[in-house]
Residue, then its C-alpha position, 0 to 999 in steps of 0.5 A: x602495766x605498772x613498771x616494777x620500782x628499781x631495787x635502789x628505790x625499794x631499799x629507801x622504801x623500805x629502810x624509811x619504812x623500819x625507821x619512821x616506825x621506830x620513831x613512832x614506837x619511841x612516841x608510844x615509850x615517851x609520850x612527849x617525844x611525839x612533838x618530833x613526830x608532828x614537825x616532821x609530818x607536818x614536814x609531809x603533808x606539805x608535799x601534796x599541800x603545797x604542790x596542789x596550790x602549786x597547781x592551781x595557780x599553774x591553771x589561772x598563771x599559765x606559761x613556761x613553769x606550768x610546762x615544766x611541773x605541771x605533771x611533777x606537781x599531780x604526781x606530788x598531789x598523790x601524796x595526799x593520802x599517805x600524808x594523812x596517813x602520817x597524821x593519824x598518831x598526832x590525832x590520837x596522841x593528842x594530850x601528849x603534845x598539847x597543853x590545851x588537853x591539861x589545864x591550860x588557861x584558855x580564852x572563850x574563843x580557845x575554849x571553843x577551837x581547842x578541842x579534839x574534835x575541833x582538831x580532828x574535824x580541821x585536819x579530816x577536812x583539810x586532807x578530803x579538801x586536798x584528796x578532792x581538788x587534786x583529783x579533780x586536776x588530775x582528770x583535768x575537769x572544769x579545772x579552772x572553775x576548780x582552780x579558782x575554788x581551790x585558791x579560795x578555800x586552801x589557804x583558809x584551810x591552812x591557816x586553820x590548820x596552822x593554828x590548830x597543829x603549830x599554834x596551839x602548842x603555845x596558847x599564850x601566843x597570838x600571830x597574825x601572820x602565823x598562817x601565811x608562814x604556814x602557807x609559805x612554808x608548805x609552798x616552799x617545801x614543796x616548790x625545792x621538792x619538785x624542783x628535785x625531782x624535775x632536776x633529777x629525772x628525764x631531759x633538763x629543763x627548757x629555761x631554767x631560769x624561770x624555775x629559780x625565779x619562782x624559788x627567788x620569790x617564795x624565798x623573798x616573801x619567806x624574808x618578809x613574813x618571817x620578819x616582820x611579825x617578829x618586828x610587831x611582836x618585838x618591838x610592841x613589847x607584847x609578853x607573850x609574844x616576846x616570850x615566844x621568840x625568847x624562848x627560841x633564842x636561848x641556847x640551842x634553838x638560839x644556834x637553830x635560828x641562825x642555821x635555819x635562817x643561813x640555810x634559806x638566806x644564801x640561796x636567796x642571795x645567790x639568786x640574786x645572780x643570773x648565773x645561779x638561777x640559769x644552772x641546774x647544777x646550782x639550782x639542784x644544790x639551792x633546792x636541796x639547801x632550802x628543803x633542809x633549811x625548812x625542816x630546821x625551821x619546822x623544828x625550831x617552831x614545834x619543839x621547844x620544851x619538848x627536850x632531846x626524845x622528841x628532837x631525835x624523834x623529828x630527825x628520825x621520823x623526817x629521815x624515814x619519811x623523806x626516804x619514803x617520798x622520794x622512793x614513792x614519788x618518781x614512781x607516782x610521776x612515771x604513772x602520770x607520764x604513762x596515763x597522760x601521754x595517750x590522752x595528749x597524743x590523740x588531741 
């Protein structure tokens, strides 16, 4: 029997609940201000995106950081349906946010990519893909065959979902590498979220060191993807591409980047220092750090242009979803727990 959710987390359940729909009724009175609507869900679906990857990599990547999450991240992949959920106002709000639905000068390649069904017929497979593979490693069938699959088929999804939801808002700009700062993103949104979690209930984790390791190492690679194209982009003197990053430099945004960037750049640096990645206290405080500094990120990437309605609408929006994930989510791990411990009694 399902045990009842403790009355503090049906507040947040709740209390996120009226607060995302009030984000939304501002996106129905300001049409515009649902670009905030789509950085914080996209924000979301990074959950169950990224934890899924997460898993599939735990099945080919056997050892210690597997025990640890591996139940966190199934939890996290039950996710996957209120994600898509979230997404259904961006879908129908489509020529709100997107200059492709107006008159935007498009290449033949664009003409043929940006449509709303193109759009529509991404995201549908994407979430399916993920409900799909998560379900599979859940019941933990054939998961290695599913594992291997999934790494295979995922990022390719994700790159086609990071031009279809983040690229398109700009037609003019072109990146290389936006998918894989799209895939890391997801990847690392979701690891600081486990983490969380797995730091917040039950007994403390055997090593770790490990689990700060691996936050080490996304956090590395964000420093390298986040870098480097903007070094192309800068130093070739491509118009569009410069006119991207200007536009994000200028005034406020200027101020976001370096926040952002502070945000995940002190605690790469402090995981730098055994002692950090060895304490649960600092690893908590890293993993809180780093979400923050991602929903900065998101922000910086999605609304410029968009002005202050869709600004209030992305913190309101990723205030009253982020309340809601973390009221669902240690319930949807205690259900994983119960299920499993049956199963791994009688091996």
């Amino acid at each position: 029997m399902p045990r009842p959710m403790p009355r503090p987390r049906m507040a947040a359940l709740v209390g996120g609940g009226v607060l995302a729909a009030a984000a939304l009724v501002a996106c129905v009175l300001v049409p515009g201000a649902l670009a905030g609507w789509l950085a914080a869900v996209t924000a979301v679906c990074a959950l169950p995106a990224g934890a899924l990857v997460l898993s599939l990599m735990m099945r080919l990547i056997p050892g210690v950081w597997g025990e640890e999450l591996r139940l966190s991240t199934e939890a996290m992949t039950l996710l996957t349906p209120w994600a898509a959920l979230a997404f259904v106002p961006v879908v129908a709000g489509l020529g709100a946010i997107y200059p492709w639905m107006r008159d935007a000068k498009l290449s033949a390649l664009q003409q043929l990519t940006l449509t709303p069904l193109c759009f529509a017929a991404v995201s549908a497979v994407r979430f399916a893909a993920l409900w799909a593979l998560g379900r599979r490693m859940r019941a933990r069938r054939r998961t290695r065959a599913t594992a291997a699959a999934g790494l295979v088929a995922l990022p390719l999804l994700a790159g086609l979902a990071a031009f279809e939801w983040l690229l398109s808002l700009d037609p003019g700009f072109a990146s290389s590498a936006f998918g894989l700062q799209f895939l890391e993103r997801e990847l690392t949104i979701a690891f600081a979220a486990l983490l969380l979690l797995r730091l917040s209930l039950g007994r403390p984790p055997a090593r770790p060191s490990v689990l700060g390791g691996l936050m080490l190492t996304l956090l590395l690679l964000w420093a390298y993807f986040e870098f480097l194209p903007f070094f192309i982009n800068w130093s070739s003197d491509e118009p569009d591409g410069a006119a991207w990053y200007l536009a994000r430099a200028r005034g406020g945004w200027g101020v976001l980047l370096w926040i952002w960037a502070a945000l995940s750049g002190v605690p790469l640096l402090a995981l730098l220092f055994a002692k950090a990645r060895n304490s649960v206290a600092a690893l908590r405080w890293i993993a809180g750090t780093v979400i923050v500094g991602k929903l900065c990120e998101l922000a910086w990437v999605t609304l410029p242009g968009f002005g202050i309605p869709a600004i209030a609408v992305d913190v309101a929006a990723t205030g009253g979803l982020a309340l809601v994930c973390a009221a669902l989510l240690p319930s949807l791990l205690y259900r994983r727990i119960e299920r499993r411990m049956p199963k791994e009694a009688n091996r």
